[in-house]
C-alpha positions as a printed Julia matrix, in Angstrom:
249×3 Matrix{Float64}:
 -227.79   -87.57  42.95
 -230.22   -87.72  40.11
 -233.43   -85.5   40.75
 -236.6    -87.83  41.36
 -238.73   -88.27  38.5
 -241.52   -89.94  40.93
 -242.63   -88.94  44.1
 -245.42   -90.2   46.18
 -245.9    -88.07  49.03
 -247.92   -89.98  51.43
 -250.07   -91.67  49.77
 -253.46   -93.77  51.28
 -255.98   -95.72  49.5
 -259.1    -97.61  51.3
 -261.56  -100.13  49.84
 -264.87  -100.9   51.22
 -266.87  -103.51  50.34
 -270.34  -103.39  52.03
 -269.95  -102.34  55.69
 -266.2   -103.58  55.84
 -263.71  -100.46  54.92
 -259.89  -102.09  54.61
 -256.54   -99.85  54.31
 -254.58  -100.87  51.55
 -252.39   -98.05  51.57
 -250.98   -95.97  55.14
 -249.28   -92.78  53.85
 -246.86   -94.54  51.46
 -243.84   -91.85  50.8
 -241.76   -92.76  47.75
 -238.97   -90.96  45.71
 -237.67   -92.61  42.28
 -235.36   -91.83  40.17
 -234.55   -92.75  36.22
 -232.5    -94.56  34.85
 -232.49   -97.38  37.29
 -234.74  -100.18  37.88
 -237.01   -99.8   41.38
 -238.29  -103.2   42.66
 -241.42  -103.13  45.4
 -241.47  -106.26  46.62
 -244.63  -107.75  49.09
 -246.97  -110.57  49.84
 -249.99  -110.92  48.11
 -252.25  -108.02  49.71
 -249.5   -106.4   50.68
 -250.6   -103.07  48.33
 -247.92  -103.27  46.27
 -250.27  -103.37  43.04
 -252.53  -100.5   44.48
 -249.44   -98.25  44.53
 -248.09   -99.17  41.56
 -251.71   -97.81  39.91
 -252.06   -94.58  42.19
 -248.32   -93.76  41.16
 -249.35   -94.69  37.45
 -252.35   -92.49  37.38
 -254.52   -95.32  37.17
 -256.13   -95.07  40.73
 -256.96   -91.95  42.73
 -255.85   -92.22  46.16
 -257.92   -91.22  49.42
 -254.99   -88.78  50.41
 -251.32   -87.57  49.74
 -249.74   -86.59  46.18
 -248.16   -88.27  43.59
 -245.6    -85.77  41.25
 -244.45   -87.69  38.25
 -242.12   -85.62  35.54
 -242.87   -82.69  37.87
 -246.66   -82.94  37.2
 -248.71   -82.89  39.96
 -250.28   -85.96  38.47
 -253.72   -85.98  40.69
 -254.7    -82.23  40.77
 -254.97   -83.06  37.11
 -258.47   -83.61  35.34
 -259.83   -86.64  33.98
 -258.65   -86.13  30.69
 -255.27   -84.24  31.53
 -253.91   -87.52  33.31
 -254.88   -90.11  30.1
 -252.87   -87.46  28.01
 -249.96   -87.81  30.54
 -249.98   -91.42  30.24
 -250.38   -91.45  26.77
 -247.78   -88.88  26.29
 -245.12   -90.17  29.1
 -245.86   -93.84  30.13
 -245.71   -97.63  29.15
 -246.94  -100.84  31.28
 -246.49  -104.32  31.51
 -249.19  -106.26  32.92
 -248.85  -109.94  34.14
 -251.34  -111.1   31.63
 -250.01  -109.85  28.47
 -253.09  -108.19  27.23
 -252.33  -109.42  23.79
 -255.27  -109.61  20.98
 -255.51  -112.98  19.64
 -256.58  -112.01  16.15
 -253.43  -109.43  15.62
 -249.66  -110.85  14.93
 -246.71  -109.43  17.66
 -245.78  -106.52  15.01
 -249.39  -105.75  15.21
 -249.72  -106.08  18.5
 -246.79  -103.13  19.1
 -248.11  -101.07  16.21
 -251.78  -100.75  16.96
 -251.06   -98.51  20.13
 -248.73   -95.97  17.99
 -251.75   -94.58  16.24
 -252.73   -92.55  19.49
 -249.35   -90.89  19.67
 -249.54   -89.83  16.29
 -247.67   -92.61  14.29
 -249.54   -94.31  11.66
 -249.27   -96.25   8.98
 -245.46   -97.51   7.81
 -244.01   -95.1   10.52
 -245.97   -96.93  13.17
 -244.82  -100.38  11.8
 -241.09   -99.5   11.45
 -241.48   -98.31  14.94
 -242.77  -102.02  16.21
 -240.02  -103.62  14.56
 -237.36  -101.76  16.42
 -238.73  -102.5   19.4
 -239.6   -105.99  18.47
 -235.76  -106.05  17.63
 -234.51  -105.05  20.95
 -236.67  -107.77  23.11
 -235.32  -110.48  20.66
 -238.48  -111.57  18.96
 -237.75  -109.59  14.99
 -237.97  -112.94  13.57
 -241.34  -114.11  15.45
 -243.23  -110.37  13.99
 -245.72  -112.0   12.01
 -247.11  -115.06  14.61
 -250.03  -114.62  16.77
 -250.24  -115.08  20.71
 -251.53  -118.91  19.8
 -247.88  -119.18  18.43
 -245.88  -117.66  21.41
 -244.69  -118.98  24.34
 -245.22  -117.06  27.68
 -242.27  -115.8   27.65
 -242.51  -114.63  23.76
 -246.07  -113.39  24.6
 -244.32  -110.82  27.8
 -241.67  -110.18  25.5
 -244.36  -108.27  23.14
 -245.79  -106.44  25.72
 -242.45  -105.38  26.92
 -241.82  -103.94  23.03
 -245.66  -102.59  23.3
 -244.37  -100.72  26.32
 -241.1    -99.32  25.23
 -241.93   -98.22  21.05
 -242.84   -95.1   21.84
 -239.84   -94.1   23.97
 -241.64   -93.86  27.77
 -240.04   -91.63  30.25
 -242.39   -93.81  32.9
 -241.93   -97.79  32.73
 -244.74   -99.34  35.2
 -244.84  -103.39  35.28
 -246.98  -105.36  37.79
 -245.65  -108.61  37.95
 -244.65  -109.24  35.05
 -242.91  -112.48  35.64
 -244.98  -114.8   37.97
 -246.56  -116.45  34.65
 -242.98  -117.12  33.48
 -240.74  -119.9   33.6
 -237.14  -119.39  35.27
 -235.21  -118.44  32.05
 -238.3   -116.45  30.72
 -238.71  -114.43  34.09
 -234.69  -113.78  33.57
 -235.29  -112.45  30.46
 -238.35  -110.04  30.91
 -236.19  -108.59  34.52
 -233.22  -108.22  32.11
 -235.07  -106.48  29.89
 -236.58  -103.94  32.58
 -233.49  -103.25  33.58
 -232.24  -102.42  30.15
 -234.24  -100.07  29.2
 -233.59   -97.93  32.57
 -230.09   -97.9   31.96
 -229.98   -97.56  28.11
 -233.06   -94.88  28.19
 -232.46   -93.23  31.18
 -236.27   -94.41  32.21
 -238.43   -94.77  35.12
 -238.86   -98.11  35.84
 -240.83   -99.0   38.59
 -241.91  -103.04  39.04
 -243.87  -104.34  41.5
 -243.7   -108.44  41.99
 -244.12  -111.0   45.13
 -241.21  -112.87  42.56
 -238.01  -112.86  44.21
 -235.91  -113.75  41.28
 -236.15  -110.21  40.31
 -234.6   -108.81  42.88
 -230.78  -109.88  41.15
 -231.86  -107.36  38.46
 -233.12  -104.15  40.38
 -231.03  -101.08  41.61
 -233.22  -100.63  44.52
 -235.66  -102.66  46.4
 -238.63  -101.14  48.28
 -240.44  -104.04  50.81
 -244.09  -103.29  51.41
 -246.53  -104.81  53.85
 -249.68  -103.93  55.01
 -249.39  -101.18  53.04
 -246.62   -99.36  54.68
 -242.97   -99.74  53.15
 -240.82  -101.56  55.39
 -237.3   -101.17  53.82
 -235.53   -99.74  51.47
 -232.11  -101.16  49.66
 -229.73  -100.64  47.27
 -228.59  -104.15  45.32
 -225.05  -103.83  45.08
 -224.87  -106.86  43.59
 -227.23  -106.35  40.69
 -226.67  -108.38  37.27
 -225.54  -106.26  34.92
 -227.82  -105.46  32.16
 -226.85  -106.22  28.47
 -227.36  -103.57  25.71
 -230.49  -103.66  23.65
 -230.69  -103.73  19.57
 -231.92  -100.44  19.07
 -232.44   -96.9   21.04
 -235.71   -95.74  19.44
 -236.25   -92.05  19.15
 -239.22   -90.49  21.06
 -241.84   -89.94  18.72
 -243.4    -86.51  18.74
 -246.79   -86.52  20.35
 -249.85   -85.06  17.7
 -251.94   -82.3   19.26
């Protein structure tokens, strides 16, 4: 078997909100390998989100580890774990988190600058990966000119341009029509294969459980079960196999 590239090692998280303290997480243990697309599936509340971010490095759990790329990702400082996601990571949000005023090859450009690629590097970059969601020919519209689905499809190539070991995506298809949502899972699953990534999605969206390797079931923030998909679509190649780009000092 494939070595994990993500382990959470029981894992808890708590919020309070005045006097009221509420678990979201109950020693959540979780090993993932790349390559292969891991699905957490979960009602709303269920914590599926809040584990998504403590395994991201974007929330600091109460208790238990999380060792991503053999980094012991939370005994690192502040400014150790941006540079790891910076360095090692890509996410796909449901809301696109697109900038009205910039066009899509903008959009996956802008973000390149912090890893060192600038200028027509940067923008030859974007277009490869605007190549391999399908959208090459829809570079220079804005957001007001997408569809949803085009919109998630930019984010997607935002995500992937600079090569991530680390793919995180928190529902990525609930805005999304049937077809779009197909697309977008397809996608995921793509780039674990064809990269060798860590993908990790989290989505109360059952259509993309056809398109995951494994499926993790979470509720009440303890997992509940944990599947392989034997019957999982096969995922088509991409356009392109960008290079990793070399991370500045």
């Amino acid at each position: 078997m494939t070595a994990a590239s993500l382990i959470v090692d029981g894992v808890t998280r708590s919020f309070t909100t005045g006097r009221v303290t509420a678990r979201v997480l109950g020693g959540v243990s979780l090993a993932i390998a790349p390559g292969e697309m891991t699905l957490i599936v979960g009602p709303s509340g269920s914590g599926k989100s809040t584990l998504l971010a403590v395994a991201s490095g974007l929330l600091r759990p109460d208790g238990g580890s999380v060792r991503a790329l053999d980094a012991d990702l939370w005994s690192l400082p502040a400014e150790a774990i941006d540079r790891f996601r910076l360095e090692h990571c890509g996410f796909v949000f449901q809301g696109f988190n697109l900038f009205p005023a910039l066009t899509a090859v903008d959009q996956v450009a802008l973000p390149l600058q912090y890893t060192g690629l600038v200028g027509a590097a940067a923008y030859a970059r974007a277009m490869e990966a605007l190549v391999a969601v399908g959208l090459a020919d829809k570079a220079h519209l804005h957001p007001l000119a997408l569809s949803g689905g085009e919109k998630q499809r930019v984010a997607v190539a935002r995500a992937i341009a600079k090569g991530p070991q680390l793919l995180f995506a928190d529902e990525p298809t609930s805005a999304l029509d049937k077809e779009n949502g197909a697309k977008v899972a397809r996608l995921l699953h793509t780039i674990a294969r064809r990269d060798g990534a860590t993908v990790l999605c989290v989505s109360h969206d059952p259509r993309l459980i056809d398109h995951a390797d494994r499926v993790v079931r979470i509720e009440d923030g303890v997992l509940t079960a944990d599947e392989r998909n034997p019957s999982v679509i096969p995922a088509p190649p991409l356009a392109m196999a960008p290079p990793r780009p070399e991370i500045s000092p």
